[in-house]
N, C-alpha and C positions, 0 to 999 in steps of 0.2 A: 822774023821776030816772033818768037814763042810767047805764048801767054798762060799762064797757070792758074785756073780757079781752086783754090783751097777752101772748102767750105767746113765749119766746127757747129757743135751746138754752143750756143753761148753758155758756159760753164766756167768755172777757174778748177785751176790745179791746185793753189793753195786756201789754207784757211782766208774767210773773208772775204776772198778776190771772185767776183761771178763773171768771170768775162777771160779770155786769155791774154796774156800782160803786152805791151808796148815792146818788154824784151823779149819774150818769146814768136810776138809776130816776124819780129827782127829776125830772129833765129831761122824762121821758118821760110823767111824771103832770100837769105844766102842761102841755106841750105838748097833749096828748089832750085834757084839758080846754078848753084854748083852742079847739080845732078845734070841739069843740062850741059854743061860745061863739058862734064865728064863721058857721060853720052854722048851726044849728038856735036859735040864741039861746037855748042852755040855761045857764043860772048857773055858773058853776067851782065854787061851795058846793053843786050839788046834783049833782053828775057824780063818781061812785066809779070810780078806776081799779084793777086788779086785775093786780098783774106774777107771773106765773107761768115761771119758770126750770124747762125740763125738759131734762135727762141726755140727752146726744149720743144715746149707744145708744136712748134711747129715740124718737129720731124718725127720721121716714123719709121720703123724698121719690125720686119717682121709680120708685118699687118699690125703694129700698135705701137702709141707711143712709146717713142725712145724710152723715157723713165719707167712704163710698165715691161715693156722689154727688156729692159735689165735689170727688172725685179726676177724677174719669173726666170732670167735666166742665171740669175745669183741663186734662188733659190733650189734650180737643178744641180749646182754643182757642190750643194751641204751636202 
C-alpha cells in the first residue's frame, strides 16, 4: 500500500482564497494516484495520499523564509 505525503505552503492560487481549494486537493489525490498506477502498477484503491498545508512562516528554503526567498529571487530575474 503506497502512501504519498504532499506537502504546500498554505497559500491560494486564486484571488481571495489563502489556502488550496477542496477541488484542487481533489485533483492532486487522483492525479498522485494515477502516477502510481501508471508506474508501479499500484491500485488507486490501495494508494493513501496525505495533503499537508504548512503556514509560510513556517518554511524555509534557501536558508530563509519562503516569502523572503522569492523576493530576492523575483528580484534577480528583473
Amino acid at each position: 500500500m503506497p502512501i504519498v505525503t504532499v506537502q504546500l505552503t498554505r497559500e491560494g492560487t486564486e484571488p481571495g482564497v489563502d489556502h488550496v481549494t477542496a477541488e484542487q486537493k481533489a485533483a492532486i489525490y487522483q492525479g498522485m494516484s494515477q502516477v502510481l498506477l501508471d508506474v508501479l502498477d499500484k491500485p488507486v484503491d490501495w494508494t493513501w495520499v496525505i495533503f499537508e498545508e504548512v503556514e509560510m512562516e513556517n518554511w524555509g528554503w534557501g536558508g530563509l523564509p519562503v516569502a523572503e526567498y522569492r523576493k530576492q529571487l523575483a528580484a534577480k530575474s528583473r
